[in-house]
Backbone as CSV, one residue per row, in Angstrom:
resi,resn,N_x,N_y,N_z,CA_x,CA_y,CA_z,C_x,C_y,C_z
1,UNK,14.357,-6.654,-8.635,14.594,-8.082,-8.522,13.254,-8.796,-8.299
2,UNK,13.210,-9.718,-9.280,11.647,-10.812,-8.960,11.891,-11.270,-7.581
3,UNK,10.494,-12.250,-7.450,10.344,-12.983,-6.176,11.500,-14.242,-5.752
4,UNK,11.462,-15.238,-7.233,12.105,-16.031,-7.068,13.652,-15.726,-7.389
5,UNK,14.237,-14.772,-7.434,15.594,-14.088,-7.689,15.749,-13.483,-6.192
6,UNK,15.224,-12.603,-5.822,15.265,-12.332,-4.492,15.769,-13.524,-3.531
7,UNK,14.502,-14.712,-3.657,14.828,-15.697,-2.775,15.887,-16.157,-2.601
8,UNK,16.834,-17.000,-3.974,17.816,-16.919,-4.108,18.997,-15.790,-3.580
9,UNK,18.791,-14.598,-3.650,19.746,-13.843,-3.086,19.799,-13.955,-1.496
10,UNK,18.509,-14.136,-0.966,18.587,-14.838,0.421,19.146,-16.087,0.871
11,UNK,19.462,-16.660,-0.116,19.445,-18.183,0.039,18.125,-18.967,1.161
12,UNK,17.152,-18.662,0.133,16.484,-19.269,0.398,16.331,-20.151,-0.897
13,UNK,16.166,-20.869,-1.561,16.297,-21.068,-3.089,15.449,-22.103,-3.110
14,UNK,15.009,-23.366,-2.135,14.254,-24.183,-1.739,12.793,-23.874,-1.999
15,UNK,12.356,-21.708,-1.962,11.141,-21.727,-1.798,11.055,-20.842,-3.044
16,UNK,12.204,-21.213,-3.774,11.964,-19.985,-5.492,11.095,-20.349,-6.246
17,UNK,10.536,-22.085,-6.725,9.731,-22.264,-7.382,8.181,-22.824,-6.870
18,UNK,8.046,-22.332,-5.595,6.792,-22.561,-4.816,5.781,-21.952,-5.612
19,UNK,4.734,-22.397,-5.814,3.605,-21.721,-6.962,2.927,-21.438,-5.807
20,UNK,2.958,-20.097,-5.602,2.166,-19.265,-4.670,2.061,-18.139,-4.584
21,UNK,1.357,-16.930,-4.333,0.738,-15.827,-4.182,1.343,-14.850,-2.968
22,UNK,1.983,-15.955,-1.888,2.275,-15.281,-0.574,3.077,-14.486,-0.959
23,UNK,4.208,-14.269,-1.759,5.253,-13.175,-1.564,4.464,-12.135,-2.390
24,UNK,3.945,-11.947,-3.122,2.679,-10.731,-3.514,2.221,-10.144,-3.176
25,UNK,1.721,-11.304,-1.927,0.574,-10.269,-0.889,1.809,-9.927,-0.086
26,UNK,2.897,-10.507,0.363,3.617,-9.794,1.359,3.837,-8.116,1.175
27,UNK,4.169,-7.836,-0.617,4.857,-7.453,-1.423,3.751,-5.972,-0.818
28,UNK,2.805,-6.315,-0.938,1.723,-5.581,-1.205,1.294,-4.800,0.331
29,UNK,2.000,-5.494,1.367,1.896,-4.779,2.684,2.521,-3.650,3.046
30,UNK,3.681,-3.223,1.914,4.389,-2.242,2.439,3.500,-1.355,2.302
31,UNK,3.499,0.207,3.052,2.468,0.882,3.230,3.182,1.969,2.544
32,UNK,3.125,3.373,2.170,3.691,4.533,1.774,3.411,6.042,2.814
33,UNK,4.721,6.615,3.041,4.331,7.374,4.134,3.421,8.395,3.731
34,UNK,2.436,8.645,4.604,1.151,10.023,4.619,1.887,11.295,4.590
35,UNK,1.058,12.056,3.639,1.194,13.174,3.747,0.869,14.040,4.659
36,UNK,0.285,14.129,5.250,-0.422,14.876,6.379,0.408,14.684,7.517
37,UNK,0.381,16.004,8.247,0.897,16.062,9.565,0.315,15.878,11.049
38,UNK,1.082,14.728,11.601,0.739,13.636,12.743,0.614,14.700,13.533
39,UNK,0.115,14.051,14.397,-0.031,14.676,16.399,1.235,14.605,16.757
40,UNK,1.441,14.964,18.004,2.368,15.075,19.029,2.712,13.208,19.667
41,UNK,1.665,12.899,19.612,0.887,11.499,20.267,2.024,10.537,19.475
42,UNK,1.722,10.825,17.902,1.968,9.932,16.940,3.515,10.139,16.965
43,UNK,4.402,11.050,17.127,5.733,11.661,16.902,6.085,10.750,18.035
44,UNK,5.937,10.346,19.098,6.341,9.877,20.473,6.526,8.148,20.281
45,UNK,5.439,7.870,19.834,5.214,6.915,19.597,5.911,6.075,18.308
46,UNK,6.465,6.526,17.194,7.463,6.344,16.192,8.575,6.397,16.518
47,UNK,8.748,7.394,17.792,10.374,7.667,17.893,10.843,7.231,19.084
48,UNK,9.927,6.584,20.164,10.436,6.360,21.432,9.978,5.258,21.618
49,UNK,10.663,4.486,22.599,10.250,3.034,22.608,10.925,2.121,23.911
50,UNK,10.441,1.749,25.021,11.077,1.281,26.149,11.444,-0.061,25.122
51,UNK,12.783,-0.266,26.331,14.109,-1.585,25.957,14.449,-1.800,27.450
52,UNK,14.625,-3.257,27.132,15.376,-3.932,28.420,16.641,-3.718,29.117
53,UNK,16.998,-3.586,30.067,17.718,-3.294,30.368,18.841,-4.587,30.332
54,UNK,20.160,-3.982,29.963,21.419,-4.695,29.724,22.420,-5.042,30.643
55,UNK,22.648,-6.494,30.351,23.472,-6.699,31.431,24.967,-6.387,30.751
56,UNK,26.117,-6.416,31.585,27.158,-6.161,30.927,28.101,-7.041,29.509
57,UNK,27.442,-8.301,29.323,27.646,-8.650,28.262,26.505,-8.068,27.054
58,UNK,25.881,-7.694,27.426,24.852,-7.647,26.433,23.664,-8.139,26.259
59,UNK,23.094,-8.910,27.176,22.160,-9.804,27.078,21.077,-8.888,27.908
60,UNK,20.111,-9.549,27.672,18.476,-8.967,27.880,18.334,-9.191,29.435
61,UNK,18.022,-8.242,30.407,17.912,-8.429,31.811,16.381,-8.793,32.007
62,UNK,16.364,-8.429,33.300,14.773,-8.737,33.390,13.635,-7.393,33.678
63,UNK,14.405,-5.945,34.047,13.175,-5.107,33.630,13.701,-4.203,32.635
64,UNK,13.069,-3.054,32.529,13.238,-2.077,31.570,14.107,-1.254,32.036
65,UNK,15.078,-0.743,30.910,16.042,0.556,31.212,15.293,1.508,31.734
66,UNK,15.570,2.281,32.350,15.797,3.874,32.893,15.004,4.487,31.978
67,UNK,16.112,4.870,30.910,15.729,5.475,30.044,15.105,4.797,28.656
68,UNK,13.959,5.349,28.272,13.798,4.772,26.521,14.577,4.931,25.494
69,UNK,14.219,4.054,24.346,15.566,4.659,23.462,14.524,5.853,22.267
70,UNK,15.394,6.313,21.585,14.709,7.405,20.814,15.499,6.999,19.850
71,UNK,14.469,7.132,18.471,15.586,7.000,17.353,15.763,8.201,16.619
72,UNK,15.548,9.226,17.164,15.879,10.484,16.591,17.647,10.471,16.255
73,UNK,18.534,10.398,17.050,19.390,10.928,17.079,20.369,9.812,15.836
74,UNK,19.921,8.673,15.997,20.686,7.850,14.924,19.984,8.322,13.589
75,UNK,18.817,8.968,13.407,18.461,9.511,12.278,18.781,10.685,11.701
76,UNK,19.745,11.323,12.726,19.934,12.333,12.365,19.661,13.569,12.625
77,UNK,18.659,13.512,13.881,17.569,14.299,14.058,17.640,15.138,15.580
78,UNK,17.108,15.770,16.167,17.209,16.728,17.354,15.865,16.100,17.131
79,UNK,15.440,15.426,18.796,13.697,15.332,19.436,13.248,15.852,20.104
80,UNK,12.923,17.206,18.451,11.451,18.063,19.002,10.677,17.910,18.490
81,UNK,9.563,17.380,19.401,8.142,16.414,19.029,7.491,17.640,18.085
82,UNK,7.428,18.764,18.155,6.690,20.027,17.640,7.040,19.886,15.995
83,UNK,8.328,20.269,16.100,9.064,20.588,14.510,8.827,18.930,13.922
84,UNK,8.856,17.516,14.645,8.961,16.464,14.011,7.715,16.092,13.160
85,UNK,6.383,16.826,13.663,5.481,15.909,13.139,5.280,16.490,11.790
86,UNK,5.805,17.080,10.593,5.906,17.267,9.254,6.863,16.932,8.715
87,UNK,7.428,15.939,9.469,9.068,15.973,9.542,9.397,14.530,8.134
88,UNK,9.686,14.497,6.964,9.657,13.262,5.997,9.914,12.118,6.776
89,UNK,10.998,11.980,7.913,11.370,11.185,8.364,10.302,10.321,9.516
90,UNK,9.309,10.847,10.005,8.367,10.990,10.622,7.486,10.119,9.747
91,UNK,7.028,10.753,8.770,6.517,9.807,7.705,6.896,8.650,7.292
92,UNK,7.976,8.255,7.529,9.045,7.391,6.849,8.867,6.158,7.830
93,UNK,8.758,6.798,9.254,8.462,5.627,10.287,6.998,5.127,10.040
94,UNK,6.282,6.232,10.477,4.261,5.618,10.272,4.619,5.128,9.493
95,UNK,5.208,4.760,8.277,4.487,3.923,7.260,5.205,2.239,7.343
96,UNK,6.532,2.295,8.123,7.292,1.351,8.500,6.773,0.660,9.845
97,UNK,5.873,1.469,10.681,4.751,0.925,11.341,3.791,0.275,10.483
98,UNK,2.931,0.624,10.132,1.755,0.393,9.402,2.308,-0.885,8.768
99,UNK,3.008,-0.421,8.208,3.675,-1.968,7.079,4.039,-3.239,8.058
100,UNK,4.717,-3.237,9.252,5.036,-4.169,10.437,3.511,-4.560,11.265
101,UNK,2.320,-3.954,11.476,1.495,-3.923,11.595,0.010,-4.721,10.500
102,UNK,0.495,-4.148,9.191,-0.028,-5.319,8.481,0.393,-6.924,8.177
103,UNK,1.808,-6.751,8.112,2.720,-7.969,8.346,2.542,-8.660,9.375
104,UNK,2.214,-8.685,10.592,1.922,-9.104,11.884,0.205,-9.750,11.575
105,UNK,-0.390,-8.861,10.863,-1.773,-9.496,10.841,-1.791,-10.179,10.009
106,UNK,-1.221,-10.106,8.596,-0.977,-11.591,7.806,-0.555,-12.707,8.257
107,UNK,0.644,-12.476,8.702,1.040,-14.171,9.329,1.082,-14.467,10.841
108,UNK,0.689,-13.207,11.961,-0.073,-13.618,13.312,1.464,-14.494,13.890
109,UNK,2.652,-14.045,13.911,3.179,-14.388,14.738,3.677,-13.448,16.787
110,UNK,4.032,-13.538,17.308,3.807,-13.319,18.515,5.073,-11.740,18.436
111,UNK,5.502,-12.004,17.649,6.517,-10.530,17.513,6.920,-10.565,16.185
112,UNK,6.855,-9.242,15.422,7.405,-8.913,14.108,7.825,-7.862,13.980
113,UNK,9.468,-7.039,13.681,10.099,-6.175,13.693,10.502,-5.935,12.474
114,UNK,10.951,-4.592,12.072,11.683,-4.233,11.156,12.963,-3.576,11.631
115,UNK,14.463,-4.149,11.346,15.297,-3.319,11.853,16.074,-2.616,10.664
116,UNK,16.956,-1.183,10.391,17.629,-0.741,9.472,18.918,-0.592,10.167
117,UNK,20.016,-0.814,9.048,21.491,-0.256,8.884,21.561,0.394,8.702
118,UNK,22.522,0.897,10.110,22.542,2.388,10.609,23.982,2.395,11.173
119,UNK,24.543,3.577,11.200,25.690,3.880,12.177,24.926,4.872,13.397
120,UNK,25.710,4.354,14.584,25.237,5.320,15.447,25.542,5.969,15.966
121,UNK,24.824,6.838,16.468,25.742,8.024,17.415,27.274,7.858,18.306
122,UNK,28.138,6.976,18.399,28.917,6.344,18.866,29.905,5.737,18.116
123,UNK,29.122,5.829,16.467,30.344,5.206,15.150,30.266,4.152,15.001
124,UNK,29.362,3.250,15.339,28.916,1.810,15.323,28.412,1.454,14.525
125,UNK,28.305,0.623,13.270,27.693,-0.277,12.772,26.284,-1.000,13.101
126,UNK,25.465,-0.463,13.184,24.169,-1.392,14.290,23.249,-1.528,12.574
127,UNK,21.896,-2.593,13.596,20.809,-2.945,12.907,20.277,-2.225,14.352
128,UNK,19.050,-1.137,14.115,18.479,-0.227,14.379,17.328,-0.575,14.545
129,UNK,15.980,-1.127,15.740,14.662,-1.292,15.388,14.246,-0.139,15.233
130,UNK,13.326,-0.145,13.884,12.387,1.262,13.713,11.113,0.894,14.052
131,UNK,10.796,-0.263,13.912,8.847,-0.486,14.034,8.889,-1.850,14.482
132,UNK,8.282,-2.246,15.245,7.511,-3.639,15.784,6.379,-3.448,16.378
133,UNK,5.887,-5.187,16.254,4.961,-5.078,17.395,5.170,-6.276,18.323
134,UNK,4.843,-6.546,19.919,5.122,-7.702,20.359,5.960,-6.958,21.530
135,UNK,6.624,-7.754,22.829,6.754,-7.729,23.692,8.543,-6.773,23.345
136,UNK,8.775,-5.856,24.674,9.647,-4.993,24.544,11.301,-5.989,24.279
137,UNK,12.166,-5.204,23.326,13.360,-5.725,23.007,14.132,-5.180,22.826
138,UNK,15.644,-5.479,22.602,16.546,-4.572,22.413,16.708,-3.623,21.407
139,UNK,17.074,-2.604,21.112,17.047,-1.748,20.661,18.134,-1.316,19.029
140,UNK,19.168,-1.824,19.299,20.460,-2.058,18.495,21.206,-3.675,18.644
141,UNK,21.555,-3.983,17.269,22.121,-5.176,17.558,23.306,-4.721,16.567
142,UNK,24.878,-4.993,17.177,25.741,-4.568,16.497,25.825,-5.590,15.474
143,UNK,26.801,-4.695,14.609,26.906,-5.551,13.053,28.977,-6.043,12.975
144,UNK,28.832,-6.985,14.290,30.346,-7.394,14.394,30.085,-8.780,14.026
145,UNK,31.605,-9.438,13.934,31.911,-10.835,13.858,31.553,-11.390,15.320
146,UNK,32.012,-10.758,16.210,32.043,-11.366,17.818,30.056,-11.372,17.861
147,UNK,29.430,-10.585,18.025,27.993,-10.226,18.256,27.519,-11.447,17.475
148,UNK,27.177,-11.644,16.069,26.901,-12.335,15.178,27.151,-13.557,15.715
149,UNK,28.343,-14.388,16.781,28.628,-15.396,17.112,27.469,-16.038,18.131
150,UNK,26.083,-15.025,18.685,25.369,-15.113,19.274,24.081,-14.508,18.740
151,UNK,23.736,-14.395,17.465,23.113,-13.509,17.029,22.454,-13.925,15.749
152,UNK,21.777,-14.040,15.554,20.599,-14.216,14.380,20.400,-12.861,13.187
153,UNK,20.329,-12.229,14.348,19.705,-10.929,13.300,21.633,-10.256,13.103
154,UNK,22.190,-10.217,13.501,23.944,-9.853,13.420,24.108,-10.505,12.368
155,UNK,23.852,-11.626,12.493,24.160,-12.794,11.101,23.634,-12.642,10.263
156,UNK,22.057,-12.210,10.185,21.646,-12.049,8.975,22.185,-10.807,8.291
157,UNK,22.667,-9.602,9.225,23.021,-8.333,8.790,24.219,-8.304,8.030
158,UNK,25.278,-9.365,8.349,26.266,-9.407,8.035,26.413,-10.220,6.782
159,UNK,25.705,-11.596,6.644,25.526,-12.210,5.665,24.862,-11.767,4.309
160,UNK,23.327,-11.560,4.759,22.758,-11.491,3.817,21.919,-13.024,3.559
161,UNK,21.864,-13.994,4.340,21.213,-14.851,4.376,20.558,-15.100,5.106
162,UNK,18.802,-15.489,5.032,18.042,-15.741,5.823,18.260,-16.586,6.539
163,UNK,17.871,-16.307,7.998,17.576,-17.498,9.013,16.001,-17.943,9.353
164,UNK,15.999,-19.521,8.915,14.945,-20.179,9.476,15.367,-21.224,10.775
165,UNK,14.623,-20.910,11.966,15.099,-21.794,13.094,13.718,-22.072,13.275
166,UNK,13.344,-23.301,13.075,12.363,-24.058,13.148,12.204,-24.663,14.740
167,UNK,12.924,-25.032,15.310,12.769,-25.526,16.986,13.823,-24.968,17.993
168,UNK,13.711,-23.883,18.449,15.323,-23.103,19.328,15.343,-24.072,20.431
169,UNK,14.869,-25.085,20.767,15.415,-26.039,21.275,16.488,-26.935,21.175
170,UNK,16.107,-27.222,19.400,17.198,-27.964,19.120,18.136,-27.189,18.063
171,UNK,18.400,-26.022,18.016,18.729,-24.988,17.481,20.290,-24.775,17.824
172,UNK,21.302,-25.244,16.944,22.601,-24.845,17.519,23.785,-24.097,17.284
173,UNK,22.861,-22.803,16.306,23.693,-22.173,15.909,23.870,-20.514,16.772
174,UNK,23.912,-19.264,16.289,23.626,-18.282,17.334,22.382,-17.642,17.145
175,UNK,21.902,-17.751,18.609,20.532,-16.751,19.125,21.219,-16.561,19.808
176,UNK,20.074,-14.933,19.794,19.955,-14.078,20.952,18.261,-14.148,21.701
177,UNK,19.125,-14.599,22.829,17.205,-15.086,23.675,16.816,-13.402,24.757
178,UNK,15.891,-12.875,24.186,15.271,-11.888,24.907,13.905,-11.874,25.427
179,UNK,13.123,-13.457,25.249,12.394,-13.582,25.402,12.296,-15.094,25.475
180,UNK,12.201,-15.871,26.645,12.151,-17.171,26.732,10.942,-18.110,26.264
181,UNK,9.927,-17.502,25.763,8.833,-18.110,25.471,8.895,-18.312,23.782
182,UNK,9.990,-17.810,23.226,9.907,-17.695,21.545,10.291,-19.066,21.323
183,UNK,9.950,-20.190,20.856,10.221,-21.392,20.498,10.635,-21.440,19.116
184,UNK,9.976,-20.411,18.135,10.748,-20.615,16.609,11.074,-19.152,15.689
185,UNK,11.745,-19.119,14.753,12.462,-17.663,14.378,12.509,-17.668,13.192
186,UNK,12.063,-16.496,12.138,12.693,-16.455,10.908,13.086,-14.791,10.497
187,UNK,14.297,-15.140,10.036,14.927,-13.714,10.007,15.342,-13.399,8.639
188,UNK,14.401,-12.335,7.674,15.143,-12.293,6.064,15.648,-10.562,5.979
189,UNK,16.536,-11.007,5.368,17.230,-9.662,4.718,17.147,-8.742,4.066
190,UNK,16.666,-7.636,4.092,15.998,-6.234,2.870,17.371,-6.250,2.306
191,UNK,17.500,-7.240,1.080,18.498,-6.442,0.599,18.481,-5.368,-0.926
192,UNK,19.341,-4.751,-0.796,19.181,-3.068,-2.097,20.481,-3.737,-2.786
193,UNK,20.135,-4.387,-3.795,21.217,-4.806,-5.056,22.559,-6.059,-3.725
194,UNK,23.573,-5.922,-3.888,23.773,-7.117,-2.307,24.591,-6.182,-1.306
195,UNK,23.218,-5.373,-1.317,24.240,-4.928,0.280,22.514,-4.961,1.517
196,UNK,23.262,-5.120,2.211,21.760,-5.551,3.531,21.382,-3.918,4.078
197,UNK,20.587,-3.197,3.189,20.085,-2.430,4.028,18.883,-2.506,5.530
198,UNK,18.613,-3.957,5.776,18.073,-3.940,7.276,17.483,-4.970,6.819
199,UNK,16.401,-5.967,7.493,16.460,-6.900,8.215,14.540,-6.752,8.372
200,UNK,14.090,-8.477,8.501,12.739,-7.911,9.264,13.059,-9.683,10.321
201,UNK,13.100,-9.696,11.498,12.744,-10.873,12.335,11.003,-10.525,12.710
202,UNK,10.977,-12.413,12.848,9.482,-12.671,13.280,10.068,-13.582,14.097
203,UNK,9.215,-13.711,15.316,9.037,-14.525,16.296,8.198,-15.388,16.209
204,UNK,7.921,-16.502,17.345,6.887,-17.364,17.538,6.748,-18.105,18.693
205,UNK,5.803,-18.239,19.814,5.982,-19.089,21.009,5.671,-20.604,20.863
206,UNK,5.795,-21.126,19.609,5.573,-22.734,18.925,6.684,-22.746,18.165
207,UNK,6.777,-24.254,18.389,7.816,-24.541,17.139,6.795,-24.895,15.382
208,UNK,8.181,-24.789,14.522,7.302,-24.830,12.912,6.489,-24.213,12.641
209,UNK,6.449,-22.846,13.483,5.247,-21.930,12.902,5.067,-21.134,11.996
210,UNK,7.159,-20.910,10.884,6.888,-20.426,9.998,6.779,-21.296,8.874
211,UNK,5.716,-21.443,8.232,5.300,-22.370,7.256,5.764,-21.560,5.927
212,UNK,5.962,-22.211,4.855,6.058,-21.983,3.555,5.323,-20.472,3.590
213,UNK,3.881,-20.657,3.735,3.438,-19.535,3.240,4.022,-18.060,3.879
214,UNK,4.190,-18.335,5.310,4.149,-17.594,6.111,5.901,-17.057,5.916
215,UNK,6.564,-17.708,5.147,8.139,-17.263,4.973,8.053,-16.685,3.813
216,UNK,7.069,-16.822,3.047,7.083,-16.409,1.552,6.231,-14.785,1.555
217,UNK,5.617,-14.746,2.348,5.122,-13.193,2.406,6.192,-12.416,3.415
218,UNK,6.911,-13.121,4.289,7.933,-12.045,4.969,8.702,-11.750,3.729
219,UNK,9.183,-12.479,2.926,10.113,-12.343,2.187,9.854,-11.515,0.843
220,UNK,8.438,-11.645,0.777,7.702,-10.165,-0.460,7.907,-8.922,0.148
221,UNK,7.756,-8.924,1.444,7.728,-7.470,2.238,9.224,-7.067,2.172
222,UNK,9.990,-7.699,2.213,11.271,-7.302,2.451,11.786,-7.166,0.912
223,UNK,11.525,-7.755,0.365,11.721,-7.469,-1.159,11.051,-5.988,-1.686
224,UNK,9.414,-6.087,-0.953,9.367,-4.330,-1.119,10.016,-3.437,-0.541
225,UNK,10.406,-4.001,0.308,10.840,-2.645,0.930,12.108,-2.287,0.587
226,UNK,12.674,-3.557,0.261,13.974,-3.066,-0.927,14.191,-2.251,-1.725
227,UNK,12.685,-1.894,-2.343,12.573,-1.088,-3.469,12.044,-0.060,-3.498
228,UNK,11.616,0.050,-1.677,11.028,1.652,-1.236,12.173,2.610,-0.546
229,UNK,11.988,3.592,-0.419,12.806,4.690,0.805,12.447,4.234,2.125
230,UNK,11.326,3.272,2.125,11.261,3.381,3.500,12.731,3.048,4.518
231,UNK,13.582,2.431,3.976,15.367,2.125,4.852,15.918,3.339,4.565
232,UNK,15.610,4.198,4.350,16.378,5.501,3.970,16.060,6.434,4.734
233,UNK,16.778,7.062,5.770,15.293,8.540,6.197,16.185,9.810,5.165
234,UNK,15.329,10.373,5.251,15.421,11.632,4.383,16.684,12.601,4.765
235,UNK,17.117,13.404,3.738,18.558,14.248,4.674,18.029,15.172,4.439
236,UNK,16.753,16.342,5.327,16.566,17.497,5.767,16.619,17.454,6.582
237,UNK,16.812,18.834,7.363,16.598,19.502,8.277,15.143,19.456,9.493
238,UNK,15.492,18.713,10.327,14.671,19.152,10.981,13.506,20.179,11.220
């Protein structure tokens, strides 16, 4: 799918005939996983990740869980750091780092995630973070009607249409606030032909900070990555 076809499938359609370069270079951030086998260091760091701790509705408390979350087990996987670091799936993350990592330095907003559709260990429907960078967050966001009624990234999972929230002040549809300093949001959809294989949100502690350009390269990245494995992990064996 082109740039300006994509957009449209986002409904974004406002930014299909923008004469610009940004979704190219976005396009061009996805990274491809390395061949070579990581450290121990690097395996930990792909697969584990402190999250806030939850209050009983669901909402973001004020310190960190207990425990970290690991995304081994929604991948499929037993976490042994030893056997993981040749592991495709292993690869599959570094490069879904790297790619969230270059994305973050193109458009310099204050948090940028990639999440995938996943079922989880529990039979759930979730959007799954695999890679960010930026201040600690939740971990799974379910893919219900009720969730979505408070939820940005639920909505986008479920829809398939991007969210631009330009001022969460005057913002009156559903967020999820896990961070009180984020003043503006844009959330687009990886989608694979129209089904939403995952999601990338960006943050911002200003309002209007995602500008044209800066929506038009999230939206190349997610268009690549549409067209990579990286939303896929691999089905071997550990």
């Amino acid at each position: 799918m082109n740039h300006e076809s994509y957009l449209r499938a986002v409904d974004l359609p406002e930014y299909a005939d923008r004469a610009t370069n940004a979704a190219e270079r976005g396009a061009a951030l996805v990274a491809r996983p390395p061949h070579a086998t990581v450290d121990a260091d690097t395996v930990e760091d792909c697969y584990v990740y402190p999250v806030p701790e939850l209050g009983p509705d669901g909402s973001c408390g004020v310190g960190l869980a207990e425990e970290p979350y690991n995304l081994a087990p929604i991948c499929g996987l037993e976490y042994e750091p030893e056997r993981l670091r040749d592991h495709p799936n292993t690869a599959r993350l570094v490069a879904l780092d790297e790619t969230v990592r270059r994305l973050a330095e193109e458009t310099n907003p204050d948090w940028l995630g990639v999440y995938r559709r996943a079922t989880n260990p529990d039979g759930e429907e979730v959007l799954v973070k695999e890679a960010y960078v930026g201040e600690h967050s939740r971990a799974e966001f379910p893919l219900t009607e009720s969730f979505a009624e408070r939820s940005n990234n639920s909505t986008v999972g479920l829809t398939g249409d991007a969210v631009l929230v330009e001022d969460v002040a005057d913002y009156d549809g559903p967020y999820y606030e896990c961070d009180d300093s984020v003043q503006s949001e844009f959330c687009c959809p990886i989608l694979a032909g129209d089904d939403v294989v995952g999601i990338i949100d960006a943050e911002a502690h200003e309002p209007e900070f995602f500008t044209e350009e800066r929506v038009l390269t999230i939206v190349g990245a997610c268009a690549a990555l549409a067209d990579s494995d990286l939303l896929t992990p691999p089905r071997v064996e550990a």
